[in-house]
Every structure is written in C-alpha cells, then in structure tokens.
N, C-alpha and C positions, 0 to 999 in steps of 0.2 A: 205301769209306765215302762215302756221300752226304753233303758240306756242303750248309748253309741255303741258302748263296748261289745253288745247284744247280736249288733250284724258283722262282727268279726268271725272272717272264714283263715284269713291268713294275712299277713304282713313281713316283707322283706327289707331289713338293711342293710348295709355296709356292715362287717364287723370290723369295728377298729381296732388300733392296736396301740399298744402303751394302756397301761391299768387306769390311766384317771379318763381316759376318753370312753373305756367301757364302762368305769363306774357310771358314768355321765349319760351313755348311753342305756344302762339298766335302769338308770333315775327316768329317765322318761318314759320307757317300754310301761315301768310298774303306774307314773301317773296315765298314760295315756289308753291300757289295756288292761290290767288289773283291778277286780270290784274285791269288794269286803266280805263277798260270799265264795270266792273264788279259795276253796278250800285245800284242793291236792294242784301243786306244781311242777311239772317235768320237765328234765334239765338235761337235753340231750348234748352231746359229742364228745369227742377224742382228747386223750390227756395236750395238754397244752395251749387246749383253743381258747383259755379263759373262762372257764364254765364260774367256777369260785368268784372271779370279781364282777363279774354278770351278777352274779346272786349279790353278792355285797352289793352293788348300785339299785339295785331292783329291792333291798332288804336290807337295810342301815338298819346295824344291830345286831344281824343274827348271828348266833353262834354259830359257825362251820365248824362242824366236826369234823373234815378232811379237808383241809385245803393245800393252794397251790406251795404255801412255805411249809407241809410238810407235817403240820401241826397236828396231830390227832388227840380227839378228847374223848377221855374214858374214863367209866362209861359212859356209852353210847345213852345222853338223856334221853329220847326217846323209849330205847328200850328200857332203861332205868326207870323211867316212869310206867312203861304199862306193866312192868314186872309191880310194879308196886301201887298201881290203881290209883295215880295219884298224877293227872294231866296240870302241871305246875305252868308251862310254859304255852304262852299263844302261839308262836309257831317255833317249827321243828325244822331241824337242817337233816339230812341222809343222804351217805355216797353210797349209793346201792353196791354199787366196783367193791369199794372196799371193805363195806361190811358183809358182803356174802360171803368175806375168806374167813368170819370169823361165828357167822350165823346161818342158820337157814332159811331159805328164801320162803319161807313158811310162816318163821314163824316173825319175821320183817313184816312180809305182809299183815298177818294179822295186827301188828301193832301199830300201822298204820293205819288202815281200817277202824281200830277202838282210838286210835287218837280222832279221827274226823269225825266219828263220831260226839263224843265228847264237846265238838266244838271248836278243832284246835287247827292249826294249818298244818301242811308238810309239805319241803320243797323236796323234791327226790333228784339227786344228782344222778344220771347215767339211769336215766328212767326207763330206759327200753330193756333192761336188765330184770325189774323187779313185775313188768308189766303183764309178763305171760303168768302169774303165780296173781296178782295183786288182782286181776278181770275187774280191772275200775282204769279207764283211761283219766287223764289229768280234766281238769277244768281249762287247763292251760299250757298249753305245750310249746318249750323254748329251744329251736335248736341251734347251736353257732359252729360253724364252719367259715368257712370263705363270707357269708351272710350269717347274719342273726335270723331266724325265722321262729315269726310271734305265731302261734295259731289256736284258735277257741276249738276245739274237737265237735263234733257233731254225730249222730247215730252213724253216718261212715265214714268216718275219719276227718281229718286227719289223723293215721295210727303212729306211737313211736317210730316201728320200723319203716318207715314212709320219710319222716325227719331223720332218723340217722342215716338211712342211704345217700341223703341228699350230704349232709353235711360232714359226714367222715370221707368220704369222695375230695370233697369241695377245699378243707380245710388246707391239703396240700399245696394247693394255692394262693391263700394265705401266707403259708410259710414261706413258699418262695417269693412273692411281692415284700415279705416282712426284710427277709435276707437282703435282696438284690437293692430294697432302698435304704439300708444299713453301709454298703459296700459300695450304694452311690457316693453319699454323705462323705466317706472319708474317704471317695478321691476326690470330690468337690473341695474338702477342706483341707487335702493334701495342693490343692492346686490354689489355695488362698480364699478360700469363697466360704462366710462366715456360716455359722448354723442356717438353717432355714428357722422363719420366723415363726410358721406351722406346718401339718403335714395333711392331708385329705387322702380319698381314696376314688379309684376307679375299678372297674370290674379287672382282678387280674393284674393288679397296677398299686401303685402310688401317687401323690401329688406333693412336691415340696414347695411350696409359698415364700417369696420373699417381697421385700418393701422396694427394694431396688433391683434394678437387675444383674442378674451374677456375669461380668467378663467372661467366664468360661465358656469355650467351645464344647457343643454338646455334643456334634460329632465324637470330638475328642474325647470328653468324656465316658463315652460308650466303646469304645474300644481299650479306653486304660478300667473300666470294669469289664468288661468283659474278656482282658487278660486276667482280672484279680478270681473270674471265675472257671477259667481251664485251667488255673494252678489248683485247684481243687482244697483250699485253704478248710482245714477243721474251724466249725462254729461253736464256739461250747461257752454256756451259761456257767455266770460265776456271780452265784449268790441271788440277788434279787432285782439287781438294779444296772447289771454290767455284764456283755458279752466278749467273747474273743474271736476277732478273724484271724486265723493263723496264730501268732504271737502278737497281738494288735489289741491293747483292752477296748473296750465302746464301754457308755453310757448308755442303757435300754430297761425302758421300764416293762418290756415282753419278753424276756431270754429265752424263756422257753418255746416260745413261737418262732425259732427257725429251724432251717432244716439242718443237717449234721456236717455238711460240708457245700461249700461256694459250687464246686461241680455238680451238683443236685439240680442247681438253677437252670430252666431250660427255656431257651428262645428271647433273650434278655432284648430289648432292644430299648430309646428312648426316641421321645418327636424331637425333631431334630428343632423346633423353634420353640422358643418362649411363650407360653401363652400369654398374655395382659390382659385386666379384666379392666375396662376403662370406669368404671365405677367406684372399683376398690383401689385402684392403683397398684393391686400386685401383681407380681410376676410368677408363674409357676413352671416348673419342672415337674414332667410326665413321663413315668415309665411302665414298663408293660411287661410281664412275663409269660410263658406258656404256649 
C-alpha cells in the first residue's frame, strides 16, 4: 500500500515566529509527513532560525543535546551508547555544529549508522555538516529560513546543500520582518493602540490582526518606524522571553530572531489601509520588508 506521505517531493511554509507557533507548526509537519519508518532526520539552517523548537514540536520529548537556552548534555547519549553497544533510547537528538568541536566527523557518522541500524531514530541538527562523511542522505529533510521546507529526498535530491542554500539566504528576511514588526507594535502601542489579538505572515512581511479597528493612521505610523529605523537602535536578546530596542525592553518569545540593529532593516514600508475580512470581522495590519 502506497501512503500519502510516499508522493512527497517537497513542501513549503510560512516559518513562524514566537516558539509556540513553531512548536505547533512542528506538531503538524511530523503528523502530516512523518511515517514510523522514517528513520534518519535532517535539520537544516542558521543559528537562530528555530531549528531546536521545530524539533521540539515535531518531537515531544526528545532530549536536545544542544539547544537554543544553551543547555548541553554530556555525554553525548548517542555516542554513550554506541561506545557501549547498548542502543537504550528510540530516538537520538545530534547538533552536528556542535559536536564536530568535540569529535570526529567519522567517527559521528559511524554511530549513527550503528544506531539506525539497530532500529533507533536520529534527528541530526545542521545536517549538511555530517552529510559529506555520513553518504546516507535523510529520509527526511527540514530546512527553516524565511520558509520551513519539508522534503522526502529521492535518488536526486533533494541534497542538504540544495536546502541550505535556499534557507540560510532566506532567513535574513525573517529577521528583518521579525524586527520591523517588533518596532511596529511599540509605536502602535506608544500611539494608544492595544496588543494585537494575533500575528500571521506574508512573504517578506507580517500580519497584526485585531477585533476592532486601531484609530491609528497608518501613514503615520510608517514614518514614526521608520524614524525608529535610521536611528539605527541596538536589538539584543535578554534571556528567553524579552528583547531590547535601544533602551526599550519588549516581551518576545524569538529574541534571537532579529537582526543586530533597527538600521539593518531595509525598504520598511506598510499598506496604507486596513484590511477587513468580512467573515471573521477582523482587522489587519500589513507590513513588508526588503
């Protein structure tokens, strides 16, 4: 019997931002393209883009050995276990990035190899790394930049390097949409206009959703950001949950997803009208970078 999963060449999403909308989005990726034979996982892109809570949503449970709060677990189970012939655990987490500063890419491979063997899974973080030494492509390869991209590999390709080009590119724009609808927010809310009730995404963009619609002039708006963005304000992550513009804490559940300073931002503009969705009744605000 052929499953759906079977005629997957590739699949593209939005990648969101804030950790519970990736986790949410990994929850689905793994019911909607993931089978139980789907044995090696590849986890491509660049530090910051969420690789770690993609895995968490896609993998409730798994030990990260590296992740984004910095946590490292040693030893590395993995190679604890194939040192000791004793495959204890169903699947395996591996930041390839960061265990090649401590191993050889040799002998990584090999123990991953005797884990799949064995019958056990492996997700490999930063799989384009481990792939030229490993000559076993993923069953499943994830890359997130700017977009999440799902894809089943086939005798030619999709290869890693085919997924990282796309999404270490891409990611920069991310960051700047991440920023620039940070720095909307708190002049919307410097101007009296209360949170947005959700956020969405557009190619290069953002979407802020509200129930009612905000008094604020949008014109207006886009010109008091886009002063906040040729003072060229430092962005820096503080802790897990809160960024700073300038001197300016925020509330952000992706700190590390923006760029280093407001001037970074390039070609900021918004629609100058309100969308309304006469169905849902809300109102959205649309911005666009790049």
């Amino acid at each position: 019997m052929i499953l759906p999963h079977e005629y997957l060449i590739k699949a593209v999403y939005f990648a969101p931002r804030g950790r519970r909308r990736i986790h949410e989005l990994g929850a689905h990726l793994a019911q909607r393209y993931l089978s139980a034979e789907d044995s090696l996982i590849g986890v491509i892109g660049d530090a910051g883009a969420g690789k770690s809570a993609l895995i968490q949503g896609m993998f409730p449970g798994l030990e990260l050995t590296n992740d984004d709060e910095g946590i490292n677990v040693r030893p590395l189970p993995l190679l604890h276990h194939f040192e000791n012939n004793s495959f204890d655990h169903h699947t395996y987490h591996l930041d390839a990035h960061f265990e090649l500063a401590f191993a050889p890419p040799s002998l990584l491979a090999e123990a991953v190899h005797r884990a799949l063997r064995e019958g056990c899974r492996v997700v490999v973080e930063h799989f384009d790394l481990l792939y030229p030494v490993l000559q076993l492509n993923a069953h499943v390869l994830v890359g997130i930049g700017q977009e999440v991209i799902i894809a089943r590999p086939g005798l030619f390709g999709p290869f890693p390097e085919e997924i990282k080009a796309v999404v270490f590119e891409s990611l920069y724009y991310r960051k700047m949409a991440h920023s620039a609808e940070d720095i909307t927010q708190l002049v919307l809310e410097r101007m009296g206009v209360p949170p947005p009730e959700g956020h969405g995404d557009v190619p290069s963009g953002f979407i802020l959703y509200y129930q009612q619609r905000p008094a604020a002039d949008l014109v207006l708006v886009e010109e008091l950001v886009r002063d906040v963005i040729g003072r060229d304000l430092p962005i820096s992550p503080v802790g897990s949950r809160k960024i700073t513009i300038g001197d300016v804490p925020r509330y952000c559940t992706g700190p590390r997803l923006h760029l280093r300073s407001t001037g970074e931002i390039r070609n900021f503009r918004l629609e100058k009208d309100y969308y309304h969705d006469p169905l849902t009744g809300v109102y959205s605000i649309v911005g666009k970078v790049g």
